[in-house]
C-alpha positions, -999 to +999 in steps of 0.1 A: +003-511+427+040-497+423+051-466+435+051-447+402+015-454+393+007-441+428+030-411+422+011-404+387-022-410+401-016-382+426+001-363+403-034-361+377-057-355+405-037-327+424-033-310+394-072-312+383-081-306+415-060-272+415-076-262+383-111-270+398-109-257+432-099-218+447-075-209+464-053-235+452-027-233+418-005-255+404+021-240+377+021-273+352+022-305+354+058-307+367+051-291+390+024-314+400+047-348+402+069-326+423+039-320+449+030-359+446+067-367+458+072-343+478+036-354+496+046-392+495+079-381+514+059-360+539+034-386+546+063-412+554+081-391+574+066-359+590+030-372+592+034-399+621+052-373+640+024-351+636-002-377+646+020-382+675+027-347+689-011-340+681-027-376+693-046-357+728-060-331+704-075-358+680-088-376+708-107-350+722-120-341+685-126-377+678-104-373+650-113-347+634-087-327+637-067-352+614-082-331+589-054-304+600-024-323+604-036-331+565-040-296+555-009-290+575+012-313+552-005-297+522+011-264+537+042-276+545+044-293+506+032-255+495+060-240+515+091-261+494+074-265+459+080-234+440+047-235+415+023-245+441+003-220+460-023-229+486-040-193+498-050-206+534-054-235+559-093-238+551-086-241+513-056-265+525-081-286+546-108-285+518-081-298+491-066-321+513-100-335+515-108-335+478-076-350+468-081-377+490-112-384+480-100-385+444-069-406+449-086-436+468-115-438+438-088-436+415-064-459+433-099-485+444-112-488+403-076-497+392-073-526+419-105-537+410-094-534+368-063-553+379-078-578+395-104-583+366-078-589+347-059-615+358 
């Protein structure tokens, strides 16, 4: 799937998801594609590092704690995006969850349409 649709699809679902969930607002939909490319840039880049820096801790926690480094990109995406507010590291985790949840259903149905299709 290309980049865009990926960016869109992220997009939708954080904005829903900020309307759905506390603790968590998004100004407009703008706003929104700027969190989706700001996330896609954070996952590429400051994600692995995390994972690395953090790898002992996840061990021990059998990788749970992957949950924070998430939340902790949330934060961080919080932090630069003026419009998007995130009220606390648990409500970062849970969102980080939900959209993630959201984006591979999303993302799984319209591979499975596409390949339907042709």
């Amino acid at each position: 799937m290309g980049f865009l649709f990926r960016i869109l699809v992220i997009a939708v679902n954080a904005f829903v998801l900020a309307y759905l969930l506390p603790g968590v607002e998004i100004d407009n939909f703008f706003t929104a594609i700027v969190v989706a490319l700001l996330l896609a840039f954070l996952d590429f880049t400051v994600k692995p590092l995390l994972i690395i820096l953090t790898l002992p801790v996840t061990f021990i926690t059998l990788g749970l704690f992957l949950f924070i480094v998430n939340a902790l990109i949330i934060l961080i995406d919080a932090y630069f995006v003026h419009g998007f507010k995130v009220d606390g590291l648990w409500y970062a985790v849970l969102y980080s969850f939900c959209l993630s949840i959201a984006n591979s259903m999303v993302l799984r149905h319209a591979k499975r349409r596409r390949q339907q299709s042709e």
